[in-house]
C-alpha positions in Angstrom: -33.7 42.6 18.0 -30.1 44.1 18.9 -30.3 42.4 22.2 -31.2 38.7 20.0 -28.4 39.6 17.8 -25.8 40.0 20.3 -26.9 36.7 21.9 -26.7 35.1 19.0 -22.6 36.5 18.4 -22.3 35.5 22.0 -23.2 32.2 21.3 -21.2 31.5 17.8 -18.0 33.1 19.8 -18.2 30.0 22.8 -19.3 27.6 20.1 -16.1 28.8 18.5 -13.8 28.7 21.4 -15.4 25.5 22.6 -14.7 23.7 19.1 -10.9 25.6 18.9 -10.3 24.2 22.7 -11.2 20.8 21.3 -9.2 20.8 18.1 -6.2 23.0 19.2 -4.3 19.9 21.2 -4.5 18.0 17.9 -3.2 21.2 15.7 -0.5 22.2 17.7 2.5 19.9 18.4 3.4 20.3 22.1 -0.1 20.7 23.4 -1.4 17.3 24.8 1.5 15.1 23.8 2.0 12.8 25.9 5.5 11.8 27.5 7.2 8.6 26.2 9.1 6.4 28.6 12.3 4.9 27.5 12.2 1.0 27.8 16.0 0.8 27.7 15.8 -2.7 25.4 18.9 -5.0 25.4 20.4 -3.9 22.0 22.7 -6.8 22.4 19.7 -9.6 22.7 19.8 -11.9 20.4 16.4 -13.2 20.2 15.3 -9.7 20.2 17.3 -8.9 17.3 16.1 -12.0 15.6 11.8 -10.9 16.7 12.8 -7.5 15.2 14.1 -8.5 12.2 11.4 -10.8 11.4 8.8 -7.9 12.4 10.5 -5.6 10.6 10.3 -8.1 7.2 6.4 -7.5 8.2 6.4 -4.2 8.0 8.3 -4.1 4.7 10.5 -1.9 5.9 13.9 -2.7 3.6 11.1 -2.0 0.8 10.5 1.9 1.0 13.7 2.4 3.5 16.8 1.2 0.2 17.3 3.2 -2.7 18.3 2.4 -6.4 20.9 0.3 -5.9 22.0 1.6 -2.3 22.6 -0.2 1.1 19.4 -2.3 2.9 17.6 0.0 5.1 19.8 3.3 4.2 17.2 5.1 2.6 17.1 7.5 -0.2 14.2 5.7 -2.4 12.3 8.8 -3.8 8.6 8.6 -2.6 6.6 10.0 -5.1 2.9 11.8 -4.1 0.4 14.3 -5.7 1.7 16.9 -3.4 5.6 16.5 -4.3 8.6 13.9 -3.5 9.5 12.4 -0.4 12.8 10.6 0.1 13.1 7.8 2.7 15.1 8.1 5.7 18.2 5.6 6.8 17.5 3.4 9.5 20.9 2.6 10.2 22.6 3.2 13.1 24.8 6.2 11.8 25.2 8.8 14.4 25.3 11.7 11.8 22.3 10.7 9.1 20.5 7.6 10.7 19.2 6.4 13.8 22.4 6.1 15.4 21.6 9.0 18.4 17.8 7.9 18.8 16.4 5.9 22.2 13.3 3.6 22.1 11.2 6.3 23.1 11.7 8.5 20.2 11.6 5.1 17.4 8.0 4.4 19.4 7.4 8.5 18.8 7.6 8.2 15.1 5.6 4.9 14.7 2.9 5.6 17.6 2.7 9.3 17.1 4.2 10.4 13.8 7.0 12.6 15.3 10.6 12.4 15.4 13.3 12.9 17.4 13.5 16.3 17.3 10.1 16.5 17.8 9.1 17.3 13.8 5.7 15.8 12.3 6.3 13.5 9.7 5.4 12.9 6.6 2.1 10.1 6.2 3.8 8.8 3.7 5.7 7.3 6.5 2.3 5.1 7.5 2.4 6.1 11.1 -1.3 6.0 10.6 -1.0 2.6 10.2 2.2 1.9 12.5 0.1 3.7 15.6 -1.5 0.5 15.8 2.0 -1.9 16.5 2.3 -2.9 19.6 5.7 -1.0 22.3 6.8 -4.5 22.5 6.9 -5.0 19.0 8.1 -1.4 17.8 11.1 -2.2 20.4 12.3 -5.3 18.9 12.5 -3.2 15.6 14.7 -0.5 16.7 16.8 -3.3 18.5 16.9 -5.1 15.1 17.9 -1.5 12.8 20.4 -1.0 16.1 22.1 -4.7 15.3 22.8 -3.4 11.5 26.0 -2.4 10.2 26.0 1.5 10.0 26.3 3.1 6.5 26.3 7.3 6.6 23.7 8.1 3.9 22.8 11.5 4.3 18.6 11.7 3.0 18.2 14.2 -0.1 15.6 17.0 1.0 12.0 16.8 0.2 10.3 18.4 -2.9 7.3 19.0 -2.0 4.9 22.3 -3.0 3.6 24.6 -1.1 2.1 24.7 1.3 2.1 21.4 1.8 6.4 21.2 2.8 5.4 23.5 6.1 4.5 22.3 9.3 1.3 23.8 9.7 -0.1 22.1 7.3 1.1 19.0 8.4 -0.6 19.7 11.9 -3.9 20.8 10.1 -3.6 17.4 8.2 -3.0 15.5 11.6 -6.0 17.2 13.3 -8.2 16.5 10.6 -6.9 12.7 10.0 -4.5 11.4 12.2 -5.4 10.4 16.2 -2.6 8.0 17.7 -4.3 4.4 18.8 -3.6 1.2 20.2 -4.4 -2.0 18.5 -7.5 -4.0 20.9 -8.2 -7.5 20.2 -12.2 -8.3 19.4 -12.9 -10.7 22.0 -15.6 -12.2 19.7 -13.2 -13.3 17.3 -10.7 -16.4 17.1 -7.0 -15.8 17.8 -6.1 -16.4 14.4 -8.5 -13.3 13.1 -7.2 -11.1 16.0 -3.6 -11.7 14.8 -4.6 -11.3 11.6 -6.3 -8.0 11.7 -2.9 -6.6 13.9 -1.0 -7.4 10.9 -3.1 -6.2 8.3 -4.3 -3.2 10.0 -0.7 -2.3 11.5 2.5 -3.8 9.9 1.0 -4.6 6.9 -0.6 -1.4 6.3 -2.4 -3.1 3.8 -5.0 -0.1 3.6 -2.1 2.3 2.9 -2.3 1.2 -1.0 -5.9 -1.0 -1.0 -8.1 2.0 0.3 -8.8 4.9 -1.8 -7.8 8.4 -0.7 -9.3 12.2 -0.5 -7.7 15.0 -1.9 -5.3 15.8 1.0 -4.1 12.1 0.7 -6.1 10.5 3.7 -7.5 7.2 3.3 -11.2 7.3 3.3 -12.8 5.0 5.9 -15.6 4.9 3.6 -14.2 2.7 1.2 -12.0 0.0 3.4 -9.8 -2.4 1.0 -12.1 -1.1 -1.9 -9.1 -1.1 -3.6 -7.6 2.5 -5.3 -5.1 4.3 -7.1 -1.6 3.9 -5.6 -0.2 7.4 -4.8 2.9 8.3 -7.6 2.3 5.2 -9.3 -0.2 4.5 -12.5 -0.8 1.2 -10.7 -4.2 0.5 -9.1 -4.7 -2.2 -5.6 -7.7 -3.7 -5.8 -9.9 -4.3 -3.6 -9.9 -6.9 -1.3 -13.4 -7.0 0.0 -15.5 -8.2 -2.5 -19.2 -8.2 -3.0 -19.3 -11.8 -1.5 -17.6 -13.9 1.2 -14.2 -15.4 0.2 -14.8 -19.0 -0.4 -12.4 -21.3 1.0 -10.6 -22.5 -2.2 -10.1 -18.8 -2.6 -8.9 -18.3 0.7 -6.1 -21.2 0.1 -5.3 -19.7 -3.1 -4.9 -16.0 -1.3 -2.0 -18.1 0.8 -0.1 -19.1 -1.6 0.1 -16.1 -3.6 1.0 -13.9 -0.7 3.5 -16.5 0.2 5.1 -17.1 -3.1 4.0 -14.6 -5.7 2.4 -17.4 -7.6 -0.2 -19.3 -7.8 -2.4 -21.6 -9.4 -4.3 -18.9 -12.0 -2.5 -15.4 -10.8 1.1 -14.2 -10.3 2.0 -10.5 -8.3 3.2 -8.1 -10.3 4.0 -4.6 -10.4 4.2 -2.5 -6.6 3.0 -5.8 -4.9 5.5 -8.2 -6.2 7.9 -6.4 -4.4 5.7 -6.6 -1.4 6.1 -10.4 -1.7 9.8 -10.1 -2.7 10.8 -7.8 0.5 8.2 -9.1 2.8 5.3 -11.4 2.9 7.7 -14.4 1.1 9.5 -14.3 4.8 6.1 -14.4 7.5 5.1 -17.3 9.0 3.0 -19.8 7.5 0.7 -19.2 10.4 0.6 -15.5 9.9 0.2 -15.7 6.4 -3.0 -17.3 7.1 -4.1 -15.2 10.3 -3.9 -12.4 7.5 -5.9 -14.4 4.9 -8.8 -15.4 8.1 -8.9 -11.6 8.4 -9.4 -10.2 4.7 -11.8 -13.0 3.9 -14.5 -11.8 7.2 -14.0 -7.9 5.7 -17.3 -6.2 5.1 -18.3 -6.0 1.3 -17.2 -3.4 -0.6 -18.6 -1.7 -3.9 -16.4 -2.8 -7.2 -16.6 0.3 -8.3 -13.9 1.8 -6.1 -11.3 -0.2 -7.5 -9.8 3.0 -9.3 -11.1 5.2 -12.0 -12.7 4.0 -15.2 -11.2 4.5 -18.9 -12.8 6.8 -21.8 -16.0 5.2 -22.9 -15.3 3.6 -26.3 -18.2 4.2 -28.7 -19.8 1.0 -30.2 -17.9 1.0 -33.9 -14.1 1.7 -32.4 -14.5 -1.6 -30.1 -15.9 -3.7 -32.8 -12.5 -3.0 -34.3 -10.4 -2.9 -31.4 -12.1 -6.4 -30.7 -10.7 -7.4 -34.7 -7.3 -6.5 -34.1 -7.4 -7.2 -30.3 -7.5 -11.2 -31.0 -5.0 -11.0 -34.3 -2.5 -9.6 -31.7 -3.3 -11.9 -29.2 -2.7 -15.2 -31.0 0.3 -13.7 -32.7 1.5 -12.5 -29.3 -0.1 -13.8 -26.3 -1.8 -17.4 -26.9 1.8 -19.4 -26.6 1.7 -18.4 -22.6 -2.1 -18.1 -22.3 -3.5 -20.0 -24.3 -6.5 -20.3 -27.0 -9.2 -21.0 -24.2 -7.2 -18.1 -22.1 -6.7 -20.5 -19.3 -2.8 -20.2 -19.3 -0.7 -22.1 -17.7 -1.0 -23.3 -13.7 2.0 -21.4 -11.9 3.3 -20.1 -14.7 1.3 -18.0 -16.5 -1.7 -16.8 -15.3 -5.4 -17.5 -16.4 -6.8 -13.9 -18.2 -10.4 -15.9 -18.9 -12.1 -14.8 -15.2 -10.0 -12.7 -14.2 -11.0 -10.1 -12.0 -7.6 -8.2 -12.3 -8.1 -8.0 -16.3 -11.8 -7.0 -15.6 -11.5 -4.8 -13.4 -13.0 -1.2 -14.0 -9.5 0.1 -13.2 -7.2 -0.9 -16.7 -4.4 0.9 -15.2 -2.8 -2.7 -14.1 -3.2 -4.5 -17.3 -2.2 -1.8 -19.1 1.2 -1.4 -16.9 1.4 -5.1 -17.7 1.6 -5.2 -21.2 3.3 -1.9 -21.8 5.9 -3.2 -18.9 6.1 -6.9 -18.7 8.0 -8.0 -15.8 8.5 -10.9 -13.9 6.9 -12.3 -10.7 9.0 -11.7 -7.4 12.0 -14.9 -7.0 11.0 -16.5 -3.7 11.4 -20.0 -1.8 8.2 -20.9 -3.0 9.0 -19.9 -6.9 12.7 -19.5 -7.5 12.8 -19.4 -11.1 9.4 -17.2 -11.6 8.2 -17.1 -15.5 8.3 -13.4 -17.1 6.2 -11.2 -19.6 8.1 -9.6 -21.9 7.3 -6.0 -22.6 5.0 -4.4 -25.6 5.7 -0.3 -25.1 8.7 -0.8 -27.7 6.7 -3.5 -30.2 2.5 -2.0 -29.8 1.4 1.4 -30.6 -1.1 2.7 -28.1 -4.0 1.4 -30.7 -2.5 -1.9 -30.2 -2.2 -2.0 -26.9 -5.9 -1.1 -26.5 -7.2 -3.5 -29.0 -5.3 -6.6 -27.3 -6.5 -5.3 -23.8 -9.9 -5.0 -25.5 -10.3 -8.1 -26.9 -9.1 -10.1 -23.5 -11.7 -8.1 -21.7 -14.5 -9.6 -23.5 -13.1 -12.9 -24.8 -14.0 -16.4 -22.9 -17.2 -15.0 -21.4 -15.0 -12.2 -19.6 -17.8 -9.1 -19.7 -15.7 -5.7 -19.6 -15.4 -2.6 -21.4 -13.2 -1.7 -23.9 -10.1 0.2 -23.7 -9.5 3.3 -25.7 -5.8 4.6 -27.4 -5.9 7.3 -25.1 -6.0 5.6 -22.1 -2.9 3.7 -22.6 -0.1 6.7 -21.6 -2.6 9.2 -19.8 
């Protein structure tokens, strides 16, 4: 029995080592890393620049990379997360606080393998998970392009983030258990336009960084691809943009013109991805823009019910009265813009009757919406974009619910109700 026992140690102990041996390269920074070459890119090419700028418009860089009312691309926007704030970097060419000392090789570290120059692990809220996938070529044309930029010295406030999660070590135990560098491979079954398409989505876009829902330690979870999910630090919800059914081609069409311009004929962006239009998507390529579009409509389906979590179930009595009040408000408030049948007005105002965003089993957008107002994001496409005014400083939370309430379940819309005390949880 001794002699059974011991084997049995014995073989636990190699299991142990075998399993450490496999996951130690990943934990520890300097083991299995491999060496970068520097390209040495002509920082003084002009269609380089011009490549990098427009790639860098793709990755929405200017977006997270410019503070409140700071220089472009200089950093200091605070990043908020369940685990603490983050403040981006500047990407100017500052010798002291930005990029100003870095080569090639250590810009293609940080986006292929999450580290920089001095060899630190970044933060995932820099979406090197999603950047791993861009291309050397491309990832050179952006530091050529933040090169080319006028330097501003913008020193990036420290990090306040809890423990343990502000140490190293659990940075490399979050990389082991999440993060694997990779390379973008075209699916030789699939049409150019898909291909280019899924590199943009997948990589630059980092589309899933917002539209997938995430674990616990903040990884997206692979399980639920573009099912939409709660946006880290914001009460915002991205839906999901896999749905039950294939995208129909008037859909699709649609899809364009909303990326494109904010607007279109039954929806306007608001909220986190208006400014993803405003920054980025208003400046790709017509024949991006659709590449992108050819690749979302071909994603697998995906269950509704990870668009975000549901509100308080309202008991039958409080929603017949929230209903009441609910369409009082709405024609005293809301029917000018949207009208009676709740069809509103073609790129102006958007329709709220079929609506999947007012439907949705998340209410954290609509309720941002009426509690914030806001316009669309001004682009070529939509200049002088219509506005919601906001209701925090007019509606009680009981009003606020009943409106939401009724416009879920007016014009054959079938949704829940909304309680009081979801509006400010």
């Amino acid at each position: 029995m001794m002699r059974l026992t011991r084997w049995l140690v014995g073989l636990c102990g190699v299991a142990l080592i075998m399993a450490a041996a496999a996951f130690l390269p990943r934990l520890w920074p300097d083991v299995g890393m491999p060496q970068v070459a520097d390209t040495h890119p002509d920082t003084g090419d002009a269609a380089l620049i011009e490549r990098g700028r427009y790639l860098a418009r793709a990755g929405n860089c200017i977006g997270c990379h410019t503070g409140p009312g700071g220089e472009p691309y200089a950093g200091g926007r605070r990043i908020e997360t369940p685990f603490g704030d983050l403040y981006t970097t500047n990407l100017t060419p500052d010798a002291a606080s930005g990029l100003g000392t870095w080569t090639a090789a250590d810009f293609w570290r940080a986006m292929h393998h999450g580290r920089s120059r001095d060899g630190r692990l970044l933060y995932p809220a820099f979406p090197y998970p999603d950047y791993t996938q861009v291309s050397r070529a491309d990832s050179d044309a952006i530091y050529v392009f933040l090169q080319s930029l006028e330097p501003v010295a913008a020193d990036t406030p420290p990090h306040a983030l809890r423990f343990p999660y502000n140490t190293q070590l659990a940075l490399r135990i979050w990389r082991g258990l999440f993060f694997e560098p990779g390379e973008f491979r075209a699916a030789p079954d699939k049409s150019d336009a898909w291909n280019r398409g899924a590199y943009l989505v997948e990589g630059l876009g980092h589309c899933g960084a917002c539209h997938t829902a995430r674990g616990r330690l903040g990884q997206t979870l692979a399980s639920a691809d573009y099912g939409g999910g709660r946006i880290p630090g914001l009460r915002w919800t991205a839906p999901a943009l896999s749905g039950a059914s294939p995208m129909s081609a008037a859909r699709a069409e649609e899809l364009k013109t909303l990326l494109a311009t904010g607007v279109s004929r039954r929806n306007v962006t608001s909220g986190p991805m208006a400014e993803v239009v405003f920054h980025s998507l208003q400046y790709l390529r017509e024949a991006d823009i659709a590449a992108m579009v050819e690749y979302l409509r071909q994603l697998p389906p995906t269950s509704p019910t990870l668009d975000g979590p549901a509100g308080l179930r309202v008991p039958p009595s409080q929603a017949k009265r929230l209903l009441k009040q609910g369409r009082a408000l709405y024609v005293d408030h809301c029917e000018s813009c949207h009208g009676e049948d709740g069809l509103g007005e073609p790129r102006r105002y958007p329709a709220l009757a079929g609506n999947a965003l007012v439907t949705a089993n998340a209410t954290s957008n609509v309720i941002r919406s009426v509690l914030e107002g806001g316009f669309g994001p001004s682009t070529a496409g939509n200049p002088r974009p219509y506005g919601m005014p906001p209701y925090a400083h007019q509606f009680s939370a009981q009003q606020t619910a009943a409106v939401i309430s009724y416009i879920r379940q007016a014009w054959g819309n079938e949704a829940s109700a909304v309680s009081p005390l979801d509006i400010n949880r």
